[in-house]
N, C-alpha and C positions, 0 to 999 in steps of 0.2 A: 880576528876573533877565533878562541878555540874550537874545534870542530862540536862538541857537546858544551851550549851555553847556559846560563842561568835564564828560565821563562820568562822572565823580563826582559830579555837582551835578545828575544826570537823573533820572527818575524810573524807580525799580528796575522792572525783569520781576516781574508778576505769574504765574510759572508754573504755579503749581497749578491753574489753572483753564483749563478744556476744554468744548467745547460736548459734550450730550449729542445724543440722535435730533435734537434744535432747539438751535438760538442761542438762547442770552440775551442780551437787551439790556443795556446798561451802563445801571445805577439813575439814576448820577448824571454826564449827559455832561461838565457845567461843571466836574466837573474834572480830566477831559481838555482845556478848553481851550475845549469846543465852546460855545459861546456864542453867541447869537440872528443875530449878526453876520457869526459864523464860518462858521455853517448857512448864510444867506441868500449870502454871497460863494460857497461851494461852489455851493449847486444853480445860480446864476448862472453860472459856471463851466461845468457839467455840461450846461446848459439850450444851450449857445452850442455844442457837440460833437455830436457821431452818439452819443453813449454810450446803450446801451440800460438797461445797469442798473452800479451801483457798489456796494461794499463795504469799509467799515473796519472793521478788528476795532483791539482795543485789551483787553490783558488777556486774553483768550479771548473776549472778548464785543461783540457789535458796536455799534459807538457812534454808525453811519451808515451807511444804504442808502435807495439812490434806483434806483428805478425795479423790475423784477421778478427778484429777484436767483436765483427759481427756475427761471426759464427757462433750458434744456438748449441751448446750442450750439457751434458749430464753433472748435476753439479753435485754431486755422491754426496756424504755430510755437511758439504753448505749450508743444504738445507734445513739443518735445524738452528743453525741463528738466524735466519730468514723466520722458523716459527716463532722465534724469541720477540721478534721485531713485531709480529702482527699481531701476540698478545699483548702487548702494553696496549691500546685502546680497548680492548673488553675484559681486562684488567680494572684499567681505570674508571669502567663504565659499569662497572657491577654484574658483567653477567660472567665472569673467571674470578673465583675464589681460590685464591691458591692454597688456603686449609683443605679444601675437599679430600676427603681421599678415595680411594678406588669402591671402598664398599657404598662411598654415596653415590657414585657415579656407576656403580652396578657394572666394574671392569670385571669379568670374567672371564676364563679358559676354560677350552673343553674337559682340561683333566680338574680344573679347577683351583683356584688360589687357595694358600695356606691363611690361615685366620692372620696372623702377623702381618703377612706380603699387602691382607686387603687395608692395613691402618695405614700404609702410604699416603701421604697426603702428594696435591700438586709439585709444592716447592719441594718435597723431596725429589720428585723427578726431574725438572727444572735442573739440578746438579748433578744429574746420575748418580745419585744414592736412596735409591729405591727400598732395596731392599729385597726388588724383587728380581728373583735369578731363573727365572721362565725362558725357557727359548724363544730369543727372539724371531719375530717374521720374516727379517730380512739380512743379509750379510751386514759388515764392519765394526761387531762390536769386540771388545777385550775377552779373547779366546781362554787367556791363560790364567791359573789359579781362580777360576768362578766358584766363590762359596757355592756354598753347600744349600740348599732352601733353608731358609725359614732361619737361617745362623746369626745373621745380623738385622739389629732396627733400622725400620726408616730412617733417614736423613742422616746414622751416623758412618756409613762407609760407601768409598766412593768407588763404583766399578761402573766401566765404561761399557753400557747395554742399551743395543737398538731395542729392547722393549720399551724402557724408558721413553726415550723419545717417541717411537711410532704412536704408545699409550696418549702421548700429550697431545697428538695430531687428533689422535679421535675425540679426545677430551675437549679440545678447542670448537670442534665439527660439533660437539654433541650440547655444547653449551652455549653458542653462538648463533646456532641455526645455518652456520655458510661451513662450505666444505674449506681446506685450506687455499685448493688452488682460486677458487672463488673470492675467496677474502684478498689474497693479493692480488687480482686482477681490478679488484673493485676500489681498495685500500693505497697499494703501492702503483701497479702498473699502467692505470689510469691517470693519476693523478702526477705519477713522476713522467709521463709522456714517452714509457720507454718503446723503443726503438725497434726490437725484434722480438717483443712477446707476444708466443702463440698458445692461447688456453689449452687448441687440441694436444700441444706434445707434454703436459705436465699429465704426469701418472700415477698411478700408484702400484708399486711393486714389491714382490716380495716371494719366500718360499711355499710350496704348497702346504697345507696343514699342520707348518710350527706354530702358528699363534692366530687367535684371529684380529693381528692388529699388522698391517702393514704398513710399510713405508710412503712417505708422500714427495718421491722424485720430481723435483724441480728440473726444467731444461732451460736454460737463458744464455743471453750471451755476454762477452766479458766489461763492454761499455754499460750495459743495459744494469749489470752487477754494478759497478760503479755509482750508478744511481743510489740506487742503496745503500752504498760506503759511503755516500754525499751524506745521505740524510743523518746517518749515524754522528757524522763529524760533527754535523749541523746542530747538533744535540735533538733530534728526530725532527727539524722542519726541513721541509720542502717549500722556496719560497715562501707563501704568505700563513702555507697550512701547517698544524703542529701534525703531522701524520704518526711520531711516535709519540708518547708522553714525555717529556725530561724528564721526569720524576723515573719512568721507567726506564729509558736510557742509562741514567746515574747506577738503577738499583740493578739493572741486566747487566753492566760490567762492570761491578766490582767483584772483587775476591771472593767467592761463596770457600772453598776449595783452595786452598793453599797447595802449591805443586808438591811440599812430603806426605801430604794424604793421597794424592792421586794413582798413587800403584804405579801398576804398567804402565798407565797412561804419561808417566811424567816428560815433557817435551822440552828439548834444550833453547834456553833463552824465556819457554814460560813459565810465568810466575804462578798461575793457578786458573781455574774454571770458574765460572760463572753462568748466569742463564744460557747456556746453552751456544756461549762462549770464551775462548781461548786467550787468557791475560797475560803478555809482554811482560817480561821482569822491566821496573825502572829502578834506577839509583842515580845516587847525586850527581852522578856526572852524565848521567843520559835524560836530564827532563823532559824531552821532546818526545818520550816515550809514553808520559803522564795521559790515562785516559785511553789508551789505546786499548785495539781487541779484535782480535783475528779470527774469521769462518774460516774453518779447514774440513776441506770432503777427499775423499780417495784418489789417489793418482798425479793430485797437486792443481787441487780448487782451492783457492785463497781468496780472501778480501782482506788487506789490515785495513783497518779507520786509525788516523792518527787523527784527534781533533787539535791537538797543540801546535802542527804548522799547518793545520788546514788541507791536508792532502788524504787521497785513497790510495792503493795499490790493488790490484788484481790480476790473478795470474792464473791462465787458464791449461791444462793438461787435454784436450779435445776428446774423447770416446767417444765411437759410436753408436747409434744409439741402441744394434742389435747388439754388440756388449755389453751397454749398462742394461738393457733387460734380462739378458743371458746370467751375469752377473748374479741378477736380484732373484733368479727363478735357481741358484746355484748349479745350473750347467757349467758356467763357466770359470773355471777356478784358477787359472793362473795369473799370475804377477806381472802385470806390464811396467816397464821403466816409469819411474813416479818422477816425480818434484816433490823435496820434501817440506816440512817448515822449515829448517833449518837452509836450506837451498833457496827460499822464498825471502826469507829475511836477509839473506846475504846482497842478494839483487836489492831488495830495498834501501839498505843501507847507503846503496853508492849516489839514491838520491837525497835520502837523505842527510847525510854529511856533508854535500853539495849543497846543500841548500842551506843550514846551520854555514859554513864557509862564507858564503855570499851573504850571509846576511848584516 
C-alpha cells in the first residue's frame, strides 16, 4: 500500500480503549508500523532537537515515549486550545454566548477601550480578529506590523494578540462562575484520571500594569497532555463521558482563518486557525490528515490530534518554571533553542507513514 491512502483503506479508530490511573503500552508496536528502523530514525530526530520528552499514543495506548514524559511543565500557548476545549460545555449549556461583546461583558482598560474595539463580540476573539490592538498582559503575541487602534472591524482581520485570548480567559471566569484552572481540574483532570496534575503550580501570569487581563499558565505533564489529545481524537469523550460537545469539537476545528489572511502568523504545512487552534493543510494524497489540529505554545509545546488513525503526538520543550515566570513578568527576554512546528511535524511523520505502510 502507498504511504498516503484513500480513508477507506486506513486503519479504523480503535475507540474503546482508554488509559486508566497509567498508560498501556501497545503489545505489539510493528503493527503500527514501528519497526527497529522507524524507532532509531525517530530518536535521531528527537536527539538533534531541544525536545525534553515525547509522546505517541496510537489506539489509547502509547506506542512511543522518549525521554520523562512525567515531568510537570510550562505549557506557554498551549494553553489556549486547552481554553478552547473547556468552553464547548458552557457553550453548549448557555451560560457562553459567543455574540457577547466586550461592552456587554463591561471589558475595560485603565486608559480605556475605543467605541469600535468594545463591539467585539466572543467569536471574534475565539480567531484572533478582535480588533482590538491594546497591549497585551503578557508576552508571545505578533510583534510586528500591529494596526493602528481603532483601524480595523471586529472579526475582519486576523492578528495574532494575547489580549485576545487572556480577554476569553476572564470572559469564561466571569460567565461561568469557575476560574479556568478550576474548570479543568473539575471538567478534564478529574474525570480523565490524569497522572501529574497539581492545582497549586497553574498560575496566572503576566506584565505589571499593561492590561488588566492576564495570562492563565497551565503546567502539566506530556502523558497527562495526551489525555486531552485522547479526548479531542475521540471527538471529545472520555470513555463513557461526552466531556467535550462533538458539536463543539467539529465547530473548534475547522477553518475559521484561512493561512493567506493570517499575516505574520502564517505556519509552514498549516492550513489556517480556528478556535483557538492550528489546522494541518490536507490534500488528496494526505487524508490521514482529515480532522486534525495542533496546540503550539513557546519553545516547542505541541499536541497534534489526528482523529483519522486514532493517534496523539505530544512533544514537550521543558522550562523552568522561574523562566516561565521570569518570562511572563518580562525580565527575561532571551531566545532559548526552540522546537518548531515545522520540526514537530517532521517527527510525526516518521510515525505516521509507518503506520499508513503497515496498514
Amino acid at each position: 500500500m502507498s504511504v498516503s491512502a484513500p480513508l477507506e483503506h486506513m486503519p479504523k479508530a480503535s475507540s474503546h480503549t482508554f488509559p486508566a490511573q497509567t498508560w498501556k503500552s501497545v503489545e505489539a508496536p510493528e503493527r503500527h508500523g514501528l519497526t527497529a528502523d522507524v524507532r532509531s530514525a525517530v530518536e535521531a530526530a528527537l536527539k538533534a532537537l531541544p525536545t525534553t520528552s515525547f509522546m505517541a499514543v496510537a489506539g489509547g495506548e502509547v506506542l512511543y515515549s522518549y525521554g520523562d514524559v512525567s515531568e510537570v511543565s510550562y505549557l506557554a500557548s498551549t494553553r489556549k486550545s486547552i481554553l478552547s476545549m473547556l468552553m464547548g460545555k458552557a457553550v453548549a449549556d448557555g451560560k457562553i454566548n459567543l455574540d457577547l461583546t466586550m461592552a456587554d461583558l463591561n471589558i475595560e482598560e485603565d486608559h480605556g477601550l475605543l467605541p469600535i474595539e468594545k463591539t467585539a463580540a466572543l467569536r471574534d476573539l475565539l480567531i484572533s480578529s478582535s480588533g482590538v490592538y491594546h497591549q497585551p498582559g503578557s508576552p508571545g503575541s505578533n510583534t510586528k506590523n500591529i494596526p493602528e487602534r481603532g483601524s480595523k472591524r471586529p472579526g475582519e482581520y486576523f492578528h495574532y494578540n494575547n489580549w485576545d485570548f487572556n480577554v476569553l480567559g476572564a470572559a469564561f471566569e466571569q460567565l461561568t462562575g469557575r476560574s479556568v484552572f478550576k474548570a479543568f481540574e473539575e471538567d478534564f483532570a478529574g474525570p480523565m484520571e490524569m497522572q501529574d496534575f497539581d492545582p497549586s503550580r497553574q498560575r496566572m501570569m503576566g506584565y505589571e500594569g499593561a492590561s488588566r487581563y492576564l495570562a492563565y499558565h497551565f503546567f502539566l505533564s506530556a502523558r497527562d497532555m495526551a489525555r486531552l489529545g485522547l479526548t479531542m481524537v475521540r471527538n471529545g469523550r472520555w470513555r463513557d463521558e461526552q466531556l467535550v460537545p462533538a458539536d463543539w469539537v467539529a465547530e473548534s476545528t475547522r477553518i475559521h482563518v484561512p493561512a493567506d489572511r493570517m499575516n505574520e502568523s502564517e505556519k509552514s504545512r498549516i492550513a489556517g486557525y480556528s478556535y483557538l487552534w492550528w489546522i494541518p493543510v490536507v490534500t488528496n494524497d494526505t487524508p490521514e490528515w482529515q480532522g486534525a489540529c495542533v496546540a503550539a505554545g513557546h519553545f516547542g509545546q505541541f499536541m497534534l490530534c489526528l482523529p483519522a488513525l486514532d493517534m496523539v503526538f505530544v512533544n514537550r520543550r521543558a522550562i523552568p518554571d522561574d523562566l516561565a515566570i521570569a518570562r511572563n513578568d518580562g525580565s527575561f527576554k532571551e531566545e532559548l533553542p526552540a522546537v518548531t512546528m515545522e520540526n514537530f511535524l517532521a517527527v510525526t511523520d516518521h510515525f505516521i507513514k509507518a503506520k499508513l505502510r503497515a496498514a
